[in-house]
mmJSON file of the N, C-alpha and C atoms, coordinates in Angstrom:
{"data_MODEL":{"atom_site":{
"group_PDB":["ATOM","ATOM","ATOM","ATOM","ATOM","ATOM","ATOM","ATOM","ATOM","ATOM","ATOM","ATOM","ATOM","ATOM","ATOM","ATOM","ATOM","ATOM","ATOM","ATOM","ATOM","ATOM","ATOM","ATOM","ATOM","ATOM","ATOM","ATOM","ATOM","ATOM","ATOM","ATOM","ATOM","ATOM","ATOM","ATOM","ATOM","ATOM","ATOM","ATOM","ATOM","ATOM","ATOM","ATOM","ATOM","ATOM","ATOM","ATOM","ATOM","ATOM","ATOM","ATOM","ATOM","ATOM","ATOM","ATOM","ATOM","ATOM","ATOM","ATOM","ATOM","ATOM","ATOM","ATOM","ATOM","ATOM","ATOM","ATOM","ATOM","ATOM","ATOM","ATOM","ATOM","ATOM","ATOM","ATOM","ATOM","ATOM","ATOM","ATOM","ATOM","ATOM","ATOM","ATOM","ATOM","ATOM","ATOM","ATOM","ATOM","ATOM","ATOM","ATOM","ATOM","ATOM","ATOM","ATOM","ATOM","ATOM","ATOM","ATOM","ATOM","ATOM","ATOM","ATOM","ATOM","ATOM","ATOM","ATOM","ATOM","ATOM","ATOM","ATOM","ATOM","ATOM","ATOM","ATOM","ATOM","ATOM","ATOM","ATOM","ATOM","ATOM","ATOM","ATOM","ATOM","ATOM","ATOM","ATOM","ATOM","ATOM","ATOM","ATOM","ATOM","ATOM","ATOM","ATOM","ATOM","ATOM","ATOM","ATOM","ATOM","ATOM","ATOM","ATOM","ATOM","ATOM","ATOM","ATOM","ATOM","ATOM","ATOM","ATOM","ATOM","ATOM","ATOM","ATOM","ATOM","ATOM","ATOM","ATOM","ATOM","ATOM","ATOM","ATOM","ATOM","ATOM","ATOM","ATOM","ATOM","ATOM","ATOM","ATOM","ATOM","ATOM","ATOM","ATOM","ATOM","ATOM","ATOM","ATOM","ATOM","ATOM","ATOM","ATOM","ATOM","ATOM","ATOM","ATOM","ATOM","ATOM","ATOM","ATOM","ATOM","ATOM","ATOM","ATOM","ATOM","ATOM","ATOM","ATOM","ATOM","ATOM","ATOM","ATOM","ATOM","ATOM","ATOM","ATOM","ATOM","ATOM","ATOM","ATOM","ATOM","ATOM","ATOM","ATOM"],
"id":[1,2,3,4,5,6,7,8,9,10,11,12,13,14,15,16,17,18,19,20,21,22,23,24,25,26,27,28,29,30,31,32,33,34,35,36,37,38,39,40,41,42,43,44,45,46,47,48,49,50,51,52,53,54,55,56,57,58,59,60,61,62,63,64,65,66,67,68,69,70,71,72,73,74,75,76,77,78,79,80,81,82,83,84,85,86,87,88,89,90,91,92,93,94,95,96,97,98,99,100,101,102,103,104,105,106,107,108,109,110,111,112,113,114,115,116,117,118,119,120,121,122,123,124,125,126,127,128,129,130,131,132,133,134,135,136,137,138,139,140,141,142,143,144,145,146,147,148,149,150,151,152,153,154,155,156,157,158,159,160,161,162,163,164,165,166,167,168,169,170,171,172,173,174,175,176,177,178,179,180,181,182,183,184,185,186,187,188,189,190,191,192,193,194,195,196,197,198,199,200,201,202,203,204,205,206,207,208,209,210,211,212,213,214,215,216],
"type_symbol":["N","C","C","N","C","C","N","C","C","N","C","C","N","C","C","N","C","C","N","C","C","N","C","C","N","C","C","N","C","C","N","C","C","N","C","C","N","C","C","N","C","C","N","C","C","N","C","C","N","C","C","N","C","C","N","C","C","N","C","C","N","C","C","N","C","C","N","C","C","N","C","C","N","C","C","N","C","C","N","C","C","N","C","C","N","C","C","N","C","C","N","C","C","N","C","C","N","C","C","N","C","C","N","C","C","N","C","C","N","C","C","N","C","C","N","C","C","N","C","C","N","C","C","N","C","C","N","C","C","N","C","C","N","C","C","N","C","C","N","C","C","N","C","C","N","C","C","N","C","C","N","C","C","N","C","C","N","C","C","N","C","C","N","C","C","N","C","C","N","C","C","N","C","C","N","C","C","N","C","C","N","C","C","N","C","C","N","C","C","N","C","C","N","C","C","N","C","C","N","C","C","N","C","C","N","C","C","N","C","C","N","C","C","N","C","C"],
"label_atom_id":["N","CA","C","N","CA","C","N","CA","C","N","CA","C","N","CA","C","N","CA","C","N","CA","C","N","CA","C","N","CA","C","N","CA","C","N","CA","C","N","CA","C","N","CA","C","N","CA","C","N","CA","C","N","CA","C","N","CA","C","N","CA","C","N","CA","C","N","CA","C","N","CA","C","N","CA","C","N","CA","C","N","CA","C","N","CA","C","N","CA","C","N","CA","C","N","CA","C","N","CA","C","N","CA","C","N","CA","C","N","CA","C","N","CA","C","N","CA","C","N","CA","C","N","CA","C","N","CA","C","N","CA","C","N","CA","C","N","CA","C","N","CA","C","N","CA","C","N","CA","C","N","CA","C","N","CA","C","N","CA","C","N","CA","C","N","CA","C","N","CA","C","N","CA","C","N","CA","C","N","CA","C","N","CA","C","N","CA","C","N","CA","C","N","CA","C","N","CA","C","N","CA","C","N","CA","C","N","CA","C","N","CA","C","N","CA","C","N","CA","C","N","CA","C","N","CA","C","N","CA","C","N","CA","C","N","CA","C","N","CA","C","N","CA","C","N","CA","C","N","CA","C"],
"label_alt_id":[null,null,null,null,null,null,null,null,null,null,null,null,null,null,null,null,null,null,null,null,null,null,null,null,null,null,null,null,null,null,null,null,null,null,null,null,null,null,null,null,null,null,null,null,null,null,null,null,null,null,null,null,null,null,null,null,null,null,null,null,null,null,null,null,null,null,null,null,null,null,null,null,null,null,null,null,null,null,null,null,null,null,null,null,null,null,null,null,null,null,null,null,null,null,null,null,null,null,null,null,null,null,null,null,null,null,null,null,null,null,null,null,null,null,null,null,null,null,null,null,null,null,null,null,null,null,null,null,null,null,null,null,null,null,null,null,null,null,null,null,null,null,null,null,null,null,null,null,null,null,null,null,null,null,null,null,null,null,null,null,null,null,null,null,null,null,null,null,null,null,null,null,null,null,null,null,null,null,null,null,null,null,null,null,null,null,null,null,null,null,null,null,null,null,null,null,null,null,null,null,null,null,null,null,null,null,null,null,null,null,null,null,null,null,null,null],
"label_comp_id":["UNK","UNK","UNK","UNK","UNK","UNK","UNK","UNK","UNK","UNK","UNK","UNK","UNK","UNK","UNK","UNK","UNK","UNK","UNK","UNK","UNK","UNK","UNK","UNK","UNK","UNK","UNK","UNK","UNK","UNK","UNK","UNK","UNK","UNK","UNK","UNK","UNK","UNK","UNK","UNK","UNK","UNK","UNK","UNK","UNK","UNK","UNK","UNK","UNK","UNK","UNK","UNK","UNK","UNK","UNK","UNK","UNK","UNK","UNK","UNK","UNK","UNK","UNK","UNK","UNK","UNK","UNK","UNK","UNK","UNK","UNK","UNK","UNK","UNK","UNK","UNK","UNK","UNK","UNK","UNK","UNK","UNK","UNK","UNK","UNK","UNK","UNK","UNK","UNK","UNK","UNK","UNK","UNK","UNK","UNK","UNK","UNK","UNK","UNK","UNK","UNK","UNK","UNK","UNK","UNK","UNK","UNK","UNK","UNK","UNK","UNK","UNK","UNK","UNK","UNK","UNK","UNK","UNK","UNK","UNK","UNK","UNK","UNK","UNK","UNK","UNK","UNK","UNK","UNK","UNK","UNK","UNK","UNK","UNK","UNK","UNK","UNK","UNK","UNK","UNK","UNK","UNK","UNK","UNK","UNK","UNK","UNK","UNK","UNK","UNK","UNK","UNK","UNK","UNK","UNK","UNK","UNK","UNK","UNK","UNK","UNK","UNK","UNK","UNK","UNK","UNK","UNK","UNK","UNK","UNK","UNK","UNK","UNK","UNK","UNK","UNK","UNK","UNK","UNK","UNK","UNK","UNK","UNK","UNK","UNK","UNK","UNK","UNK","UNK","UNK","UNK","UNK","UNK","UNK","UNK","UNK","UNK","UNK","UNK","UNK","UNK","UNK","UNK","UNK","UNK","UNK","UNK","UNK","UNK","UNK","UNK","UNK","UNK","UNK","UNK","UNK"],
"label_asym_id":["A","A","A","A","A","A","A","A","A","A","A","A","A","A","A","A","A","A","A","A","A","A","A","A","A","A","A","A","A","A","A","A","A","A","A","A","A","A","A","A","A","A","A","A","A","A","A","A","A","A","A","A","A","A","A","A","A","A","A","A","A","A","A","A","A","A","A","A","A","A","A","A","A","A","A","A","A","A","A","A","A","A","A","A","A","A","A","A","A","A","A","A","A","A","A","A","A","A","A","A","A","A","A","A","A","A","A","A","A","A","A","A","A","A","A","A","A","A","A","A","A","A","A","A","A","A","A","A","A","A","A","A","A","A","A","A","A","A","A","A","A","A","A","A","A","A","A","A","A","A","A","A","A","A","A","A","A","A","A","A","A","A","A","A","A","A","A","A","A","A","A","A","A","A","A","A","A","A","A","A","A","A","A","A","A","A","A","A","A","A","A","A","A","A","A","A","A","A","A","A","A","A","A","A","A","A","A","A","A","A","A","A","A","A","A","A"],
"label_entity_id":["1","1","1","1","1","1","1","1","1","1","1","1","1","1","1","1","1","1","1","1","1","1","1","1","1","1","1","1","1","1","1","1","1","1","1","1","1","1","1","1","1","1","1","1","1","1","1","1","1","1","1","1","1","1","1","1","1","1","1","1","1","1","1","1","1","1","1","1","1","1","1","1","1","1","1","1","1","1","1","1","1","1","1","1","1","1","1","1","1","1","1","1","1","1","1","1","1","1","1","1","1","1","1","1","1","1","1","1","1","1","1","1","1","1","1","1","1","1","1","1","1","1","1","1","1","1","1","1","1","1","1","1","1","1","1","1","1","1","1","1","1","1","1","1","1","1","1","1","1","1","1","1","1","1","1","1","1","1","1","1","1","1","1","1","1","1","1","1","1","1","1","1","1","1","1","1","1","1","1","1","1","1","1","1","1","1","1","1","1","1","1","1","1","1","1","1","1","1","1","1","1","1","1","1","1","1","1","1","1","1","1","1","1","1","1","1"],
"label_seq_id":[1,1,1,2,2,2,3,3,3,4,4,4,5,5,5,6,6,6,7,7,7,8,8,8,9,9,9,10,10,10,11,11,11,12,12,12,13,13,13,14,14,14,15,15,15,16,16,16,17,17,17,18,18,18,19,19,19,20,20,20,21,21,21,22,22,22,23,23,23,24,24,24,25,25,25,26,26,26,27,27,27,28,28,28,29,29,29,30,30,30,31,31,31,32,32,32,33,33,33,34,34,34,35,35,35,36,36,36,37,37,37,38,38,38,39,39,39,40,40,40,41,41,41,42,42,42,43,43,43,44,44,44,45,45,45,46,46,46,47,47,47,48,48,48,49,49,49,50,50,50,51,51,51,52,52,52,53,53,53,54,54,54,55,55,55,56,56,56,57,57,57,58,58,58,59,59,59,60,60,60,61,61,61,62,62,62,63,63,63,64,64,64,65,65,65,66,66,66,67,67,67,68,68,68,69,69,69,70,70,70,71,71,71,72,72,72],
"pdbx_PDB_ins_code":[null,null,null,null,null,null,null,null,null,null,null,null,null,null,null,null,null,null,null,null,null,null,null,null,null,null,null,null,null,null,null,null,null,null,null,null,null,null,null,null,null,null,null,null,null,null,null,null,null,null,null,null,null,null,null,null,null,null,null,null,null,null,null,null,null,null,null,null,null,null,null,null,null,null,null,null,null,null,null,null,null,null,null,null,null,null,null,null,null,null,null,null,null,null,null,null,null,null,null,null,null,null,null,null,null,null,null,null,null,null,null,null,null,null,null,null,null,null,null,null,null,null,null,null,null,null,null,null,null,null,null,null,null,null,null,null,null,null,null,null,null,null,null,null,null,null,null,null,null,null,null,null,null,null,null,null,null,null,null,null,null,null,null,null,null,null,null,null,null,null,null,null,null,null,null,null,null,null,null,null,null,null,null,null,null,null,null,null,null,null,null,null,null,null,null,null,null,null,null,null,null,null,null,null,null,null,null,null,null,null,null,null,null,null,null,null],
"Cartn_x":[0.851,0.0,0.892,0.552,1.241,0.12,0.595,0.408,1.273,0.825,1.221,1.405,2.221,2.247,2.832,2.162,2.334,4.013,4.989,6.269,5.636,4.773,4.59,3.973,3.574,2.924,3.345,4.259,4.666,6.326,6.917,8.362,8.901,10.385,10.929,11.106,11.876,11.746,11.054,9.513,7.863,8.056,8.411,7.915,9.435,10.618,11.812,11.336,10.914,10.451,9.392,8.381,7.665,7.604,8.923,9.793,10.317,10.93,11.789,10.565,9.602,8.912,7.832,8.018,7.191,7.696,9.298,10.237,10.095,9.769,9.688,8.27,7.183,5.948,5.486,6.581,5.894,7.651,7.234,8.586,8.035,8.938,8.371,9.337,9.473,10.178,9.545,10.236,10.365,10.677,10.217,10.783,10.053,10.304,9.964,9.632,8.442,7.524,7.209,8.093,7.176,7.251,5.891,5.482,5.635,5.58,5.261,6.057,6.156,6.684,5.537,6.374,5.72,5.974,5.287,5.453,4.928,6.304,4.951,5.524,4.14,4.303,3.584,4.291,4.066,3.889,3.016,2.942,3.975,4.851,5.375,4.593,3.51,3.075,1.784,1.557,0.233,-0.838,-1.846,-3.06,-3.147,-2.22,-2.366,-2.631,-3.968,-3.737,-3.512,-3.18,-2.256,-2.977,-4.228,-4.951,-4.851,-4.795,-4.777,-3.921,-2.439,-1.26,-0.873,-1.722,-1.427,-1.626,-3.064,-3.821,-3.376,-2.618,-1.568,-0.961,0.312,1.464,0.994,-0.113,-0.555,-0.639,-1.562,-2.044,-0.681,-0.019,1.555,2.256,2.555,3.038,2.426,0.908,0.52,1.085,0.682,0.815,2.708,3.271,4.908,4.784,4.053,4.206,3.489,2.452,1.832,2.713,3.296,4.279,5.402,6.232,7.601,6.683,5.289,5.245,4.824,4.528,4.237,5.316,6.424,7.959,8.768,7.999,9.043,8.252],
"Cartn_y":[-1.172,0.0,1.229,2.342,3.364,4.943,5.573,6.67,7.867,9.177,10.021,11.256,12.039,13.151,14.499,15.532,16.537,16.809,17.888,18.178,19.131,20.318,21.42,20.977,20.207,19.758,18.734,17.864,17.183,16.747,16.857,17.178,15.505,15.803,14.273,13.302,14.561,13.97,13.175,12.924,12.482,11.602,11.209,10.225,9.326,9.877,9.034,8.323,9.118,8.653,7.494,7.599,6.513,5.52,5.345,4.227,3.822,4.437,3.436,2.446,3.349,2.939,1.244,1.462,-0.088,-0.702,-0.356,-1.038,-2.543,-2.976,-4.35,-5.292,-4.338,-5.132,-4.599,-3.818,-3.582,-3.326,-3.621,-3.335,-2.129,-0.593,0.724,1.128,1.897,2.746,4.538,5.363,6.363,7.52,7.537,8.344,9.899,10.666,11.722,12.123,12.276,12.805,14.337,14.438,16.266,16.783,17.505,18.456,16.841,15.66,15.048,13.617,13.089,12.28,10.752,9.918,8.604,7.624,7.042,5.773,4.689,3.438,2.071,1.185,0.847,0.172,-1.136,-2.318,-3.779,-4.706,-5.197,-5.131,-6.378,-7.106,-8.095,-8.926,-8.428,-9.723,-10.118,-11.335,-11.603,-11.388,-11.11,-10.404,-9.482,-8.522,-7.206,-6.955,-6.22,-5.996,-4.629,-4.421,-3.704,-2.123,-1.814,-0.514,-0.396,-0.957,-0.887,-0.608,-1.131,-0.61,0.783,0.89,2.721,3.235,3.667,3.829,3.944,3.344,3.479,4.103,4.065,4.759,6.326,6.691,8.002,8.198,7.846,8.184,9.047,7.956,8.101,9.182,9.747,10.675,11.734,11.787,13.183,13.199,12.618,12.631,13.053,12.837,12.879,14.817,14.816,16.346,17.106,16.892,18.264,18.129,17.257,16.753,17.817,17.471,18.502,20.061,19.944,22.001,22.57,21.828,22.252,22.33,22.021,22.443,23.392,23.811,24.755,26.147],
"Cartn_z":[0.0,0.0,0.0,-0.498,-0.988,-0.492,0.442,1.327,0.936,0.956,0.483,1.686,2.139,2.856,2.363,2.58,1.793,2.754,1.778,2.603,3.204,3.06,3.314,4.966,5.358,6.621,7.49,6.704,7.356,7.351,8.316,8.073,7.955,7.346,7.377,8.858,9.415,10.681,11.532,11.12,11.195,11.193,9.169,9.052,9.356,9.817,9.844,11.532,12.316,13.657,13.209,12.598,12.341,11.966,10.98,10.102,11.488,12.513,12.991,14.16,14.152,15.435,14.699,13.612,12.524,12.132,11.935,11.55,11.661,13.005,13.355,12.674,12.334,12.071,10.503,9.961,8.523,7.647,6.722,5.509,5.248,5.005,4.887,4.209,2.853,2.249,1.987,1.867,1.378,0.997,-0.488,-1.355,-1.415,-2.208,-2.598,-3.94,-4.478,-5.423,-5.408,-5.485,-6.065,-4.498,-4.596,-2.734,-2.273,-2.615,-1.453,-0.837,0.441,0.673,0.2,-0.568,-0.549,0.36,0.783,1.867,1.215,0.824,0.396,1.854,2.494,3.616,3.345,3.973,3.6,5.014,5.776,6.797,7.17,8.02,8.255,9.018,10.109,10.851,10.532,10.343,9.817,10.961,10.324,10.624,10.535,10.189,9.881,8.541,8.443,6.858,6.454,5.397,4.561,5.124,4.49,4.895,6.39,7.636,8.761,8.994,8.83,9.429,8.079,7.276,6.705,7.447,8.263,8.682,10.056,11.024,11.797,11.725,10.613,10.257,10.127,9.509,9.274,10.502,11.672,13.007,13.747,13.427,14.6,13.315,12.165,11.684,12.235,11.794,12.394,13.495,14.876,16.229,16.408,15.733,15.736,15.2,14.217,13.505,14.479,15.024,16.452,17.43,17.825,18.795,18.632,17.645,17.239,17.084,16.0,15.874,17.615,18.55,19.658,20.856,20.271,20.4,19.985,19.149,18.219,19.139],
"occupancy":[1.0,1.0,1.0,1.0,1.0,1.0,1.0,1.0,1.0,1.0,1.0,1.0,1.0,1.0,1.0,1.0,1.0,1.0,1.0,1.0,1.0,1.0,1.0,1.0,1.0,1.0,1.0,1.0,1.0,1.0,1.0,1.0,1.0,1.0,1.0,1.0,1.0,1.0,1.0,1.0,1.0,1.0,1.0,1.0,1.0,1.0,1.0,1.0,1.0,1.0,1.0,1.0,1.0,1.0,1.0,1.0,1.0,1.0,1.0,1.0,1.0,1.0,1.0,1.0,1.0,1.0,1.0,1.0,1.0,1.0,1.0,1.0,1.0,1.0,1.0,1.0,1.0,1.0,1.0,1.0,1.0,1.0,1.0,1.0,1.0,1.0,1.0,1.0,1.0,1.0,1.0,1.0,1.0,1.0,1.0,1.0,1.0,1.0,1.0,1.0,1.0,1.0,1.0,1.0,1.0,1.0,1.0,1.0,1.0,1.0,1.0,1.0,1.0,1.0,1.0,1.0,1.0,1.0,1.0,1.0,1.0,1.0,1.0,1.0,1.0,1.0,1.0,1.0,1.0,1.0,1.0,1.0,1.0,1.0,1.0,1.0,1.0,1.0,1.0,1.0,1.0,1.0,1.0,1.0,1.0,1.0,1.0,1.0,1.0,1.0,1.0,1.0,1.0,1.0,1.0,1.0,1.0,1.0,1.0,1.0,1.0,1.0,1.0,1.0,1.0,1.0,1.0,1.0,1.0,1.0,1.0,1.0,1.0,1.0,1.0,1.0,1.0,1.0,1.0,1.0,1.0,1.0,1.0,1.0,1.0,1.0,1.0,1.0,1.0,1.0,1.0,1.0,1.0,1.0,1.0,1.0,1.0,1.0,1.0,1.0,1.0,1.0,1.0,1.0,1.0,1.0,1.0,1.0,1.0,1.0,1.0,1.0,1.0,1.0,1.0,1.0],
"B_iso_or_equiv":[0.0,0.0,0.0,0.0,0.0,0.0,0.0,0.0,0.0,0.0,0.0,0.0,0.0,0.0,0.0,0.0,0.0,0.0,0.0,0.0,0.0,0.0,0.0,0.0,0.0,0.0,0.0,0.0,0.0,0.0,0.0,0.0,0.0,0.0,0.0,0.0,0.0,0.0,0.0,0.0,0.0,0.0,0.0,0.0,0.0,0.0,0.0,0.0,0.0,0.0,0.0,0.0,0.0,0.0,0.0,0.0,0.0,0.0,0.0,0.0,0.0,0.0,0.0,0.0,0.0,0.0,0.0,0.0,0.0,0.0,0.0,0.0,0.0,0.0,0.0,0.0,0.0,0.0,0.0,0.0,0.0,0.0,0.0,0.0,0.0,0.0,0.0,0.0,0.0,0.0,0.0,0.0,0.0,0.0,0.0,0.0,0.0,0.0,0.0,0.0,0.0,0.0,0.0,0.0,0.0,0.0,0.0,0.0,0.0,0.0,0.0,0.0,0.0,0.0,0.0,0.0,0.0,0.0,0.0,0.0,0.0,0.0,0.0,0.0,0.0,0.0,0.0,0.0,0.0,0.0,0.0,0.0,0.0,0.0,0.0,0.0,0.0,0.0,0.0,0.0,0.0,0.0,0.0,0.0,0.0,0.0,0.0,0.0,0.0,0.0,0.0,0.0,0.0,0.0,0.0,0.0,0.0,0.0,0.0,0.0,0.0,0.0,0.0,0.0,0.0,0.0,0.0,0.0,0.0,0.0,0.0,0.0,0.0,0.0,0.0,0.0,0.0,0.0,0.0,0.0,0.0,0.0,0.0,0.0,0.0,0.0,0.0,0.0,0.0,0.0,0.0,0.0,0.0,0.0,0.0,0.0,0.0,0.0,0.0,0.0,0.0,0.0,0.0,0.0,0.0,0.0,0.0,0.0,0.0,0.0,0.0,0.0,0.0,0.0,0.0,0.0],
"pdbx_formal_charge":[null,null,null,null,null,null,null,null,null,null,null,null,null,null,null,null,null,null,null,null,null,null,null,null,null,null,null,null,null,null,null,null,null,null,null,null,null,null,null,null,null,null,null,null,null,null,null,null,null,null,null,null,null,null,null,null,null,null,null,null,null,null,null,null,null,null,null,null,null,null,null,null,null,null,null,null,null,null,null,null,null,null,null,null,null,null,null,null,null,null,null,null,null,null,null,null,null,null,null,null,null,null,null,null,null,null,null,null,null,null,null,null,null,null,null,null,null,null,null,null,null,null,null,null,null,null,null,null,null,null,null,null,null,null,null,null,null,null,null,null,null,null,null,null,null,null,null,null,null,null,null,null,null,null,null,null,null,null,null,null,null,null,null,null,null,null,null,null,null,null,null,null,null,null,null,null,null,null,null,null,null,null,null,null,null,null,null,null,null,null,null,null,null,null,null,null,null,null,null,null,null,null,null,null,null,null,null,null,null,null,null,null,null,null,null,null],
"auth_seq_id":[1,1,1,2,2,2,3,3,3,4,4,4,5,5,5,6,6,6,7,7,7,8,8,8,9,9,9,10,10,10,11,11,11,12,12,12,13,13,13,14,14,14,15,15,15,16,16,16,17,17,17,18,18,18,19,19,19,20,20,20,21,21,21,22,22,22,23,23,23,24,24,24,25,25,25,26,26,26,27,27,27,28,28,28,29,29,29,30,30,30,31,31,31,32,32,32,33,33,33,34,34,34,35,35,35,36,36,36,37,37,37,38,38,38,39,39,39,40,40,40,41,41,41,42,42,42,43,43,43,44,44,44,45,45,45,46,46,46,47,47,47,48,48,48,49,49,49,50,50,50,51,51,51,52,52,52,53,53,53,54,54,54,55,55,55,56,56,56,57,57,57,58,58,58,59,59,59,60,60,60,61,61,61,62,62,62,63,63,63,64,64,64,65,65,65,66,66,66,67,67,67,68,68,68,69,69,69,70,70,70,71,71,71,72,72,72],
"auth_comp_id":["UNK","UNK","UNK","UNK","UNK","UNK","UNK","UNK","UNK","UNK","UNK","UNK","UNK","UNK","UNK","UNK","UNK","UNK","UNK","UNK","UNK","UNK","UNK","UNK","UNK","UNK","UNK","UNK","UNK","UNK","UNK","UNK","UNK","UNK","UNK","UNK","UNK","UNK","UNK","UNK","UNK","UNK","UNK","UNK","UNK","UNK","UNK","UNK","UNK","UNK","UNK","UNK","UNK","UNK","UNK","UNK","UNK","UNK","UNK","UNK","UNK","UNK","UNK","UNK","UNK","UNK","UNK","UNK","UNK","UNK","UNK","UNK","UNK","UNK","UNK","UNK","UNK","UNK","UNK","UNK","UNK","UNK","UNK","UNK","UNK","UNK","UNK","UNK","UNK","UNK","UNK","UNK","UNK","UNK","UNK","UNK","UNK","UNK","UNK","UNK","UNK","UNK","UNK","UNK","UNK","UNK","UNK","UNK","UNK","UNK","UNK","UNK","UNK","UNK","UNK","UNK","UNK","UNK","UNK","UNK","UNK","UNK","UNK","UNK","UNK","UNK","UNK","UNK","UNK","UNK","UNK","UNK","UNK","UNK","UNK","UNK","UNK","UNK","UNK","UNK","UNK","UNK","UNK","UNK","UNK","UNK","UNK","UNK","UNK","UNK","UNK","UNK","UNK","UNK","UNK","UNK","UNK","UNK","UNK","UNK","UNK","UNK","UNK","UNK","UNK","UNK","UNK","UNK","UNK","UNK","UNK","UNK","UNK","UNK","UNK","UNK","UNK","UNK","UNK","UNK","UNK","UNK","UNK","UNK","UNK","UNK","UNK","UNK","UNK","UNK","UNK","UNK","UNK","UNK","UNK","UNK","UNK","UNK","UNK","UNK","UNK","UNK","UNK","UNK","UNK","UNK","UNK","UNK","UNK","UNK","UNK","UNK","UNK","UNK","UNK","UNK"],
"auth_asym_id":["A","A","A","A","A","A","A","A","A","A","A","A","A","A","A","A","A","A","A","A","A","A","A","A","A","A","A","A","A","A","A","A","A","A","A","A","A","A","A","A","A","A","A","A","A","A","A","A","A","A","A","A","A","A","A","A","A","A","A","A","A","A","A","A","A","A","A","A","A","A","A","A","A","A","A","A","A","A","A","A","A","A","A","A","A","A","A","A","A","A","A","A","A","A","A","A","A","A","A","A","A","A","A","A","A","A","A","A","A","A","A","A","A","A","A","A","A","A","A","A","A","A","A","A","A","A","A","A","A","A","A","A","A","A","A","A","A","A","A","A","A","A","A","A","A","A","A","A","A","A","A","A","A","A","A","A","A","A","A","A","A","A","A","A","A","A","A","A","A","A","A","A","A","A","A","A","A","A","A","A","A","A","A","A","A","A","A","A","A","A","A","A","A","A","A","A","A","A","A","A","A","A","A","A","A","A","A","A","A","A","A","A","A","A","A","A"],
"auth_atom_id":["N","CA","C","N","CA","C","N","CA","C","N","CA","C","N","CA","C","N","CA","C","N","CA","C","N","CA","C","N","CA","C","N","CA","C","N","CA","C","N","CA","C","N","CA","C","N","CA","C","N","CA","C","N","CA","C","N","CA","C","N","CA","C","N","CA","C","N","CA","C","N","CA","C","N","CA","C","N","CA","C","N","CA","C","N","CA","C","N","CA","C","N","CA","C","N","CA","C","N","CA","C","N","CA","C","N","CA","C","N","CA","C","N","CA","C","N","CA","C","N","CA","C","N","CA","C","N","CA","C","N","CA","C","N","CA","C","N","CA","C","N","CA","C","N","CA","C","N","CA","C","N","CA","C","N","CA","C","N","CA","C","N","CA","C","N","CA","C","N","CA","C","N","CA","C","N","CA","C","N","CA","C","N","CA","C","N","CA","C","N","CA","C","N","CA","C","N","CA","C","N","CA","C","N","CA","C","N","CA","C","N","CA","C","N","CA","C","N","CA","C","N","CA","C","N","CA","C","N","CA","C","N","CA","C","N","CA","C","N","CA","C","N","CA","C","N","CA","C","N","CA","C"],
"pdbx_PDB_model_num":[1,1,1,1,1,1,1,1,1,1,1,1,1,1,1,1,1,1,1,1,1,1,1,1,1,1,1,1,1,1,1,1,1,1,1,1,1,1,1,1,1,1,1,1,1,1,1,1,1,1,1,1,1,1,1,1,1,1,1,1,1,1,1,1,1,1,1,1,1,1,1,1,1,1,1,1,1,1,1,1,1,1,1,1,1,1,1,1,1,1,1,1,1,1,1,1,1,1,1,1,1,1,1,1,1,1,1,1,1,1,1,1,1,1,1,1,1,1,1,1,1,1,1,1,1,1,1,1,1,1,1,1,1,1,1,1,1,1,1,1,1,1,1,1,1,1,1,1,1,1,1,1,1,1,1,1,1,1,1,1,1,1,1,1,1,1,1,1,1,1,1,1,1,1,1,1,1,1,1,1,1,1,1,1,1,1,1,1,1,1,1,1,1,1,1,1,1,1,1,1,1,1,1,1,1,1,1,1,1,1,1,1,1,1,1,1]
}}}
């Protein structure tokens, strides 16, 4: 599955915190398209399916991005 985040809103830093934190239960790459960051995430443990752990991964990016702008 393949997830999209705008750069303008969401910093790398986000989604590099979020890669490491799924690392263990999903295969996650990404690249950069244009304004935006791509994520293709592949889940590793079964029962998880594919839209659910996006769907995750998005949860915990945002939550990582109000986290850091409420620092700054």
């Amino acid at each position: 599955m393949r997830i999209r985040f705008h750069k303008g809103l969401y910093p790398r830093a986000a989604l590099d915190e979020a890669v490491e934190t799924f690392r263990e239960t999903a295969r996650i790459e990404v690249s950069r398209e244009g304004d935006y960051w791509s994520v293709a995430i592949e889940p590793t443990e079964a029962g998880i399916a594919p839209d659910e752990a996006a769907g995750e991964f998005q949860n915990y990016v945002l939550g990582v991005t109000v986290a850091q702008r409420g620092k700054a």
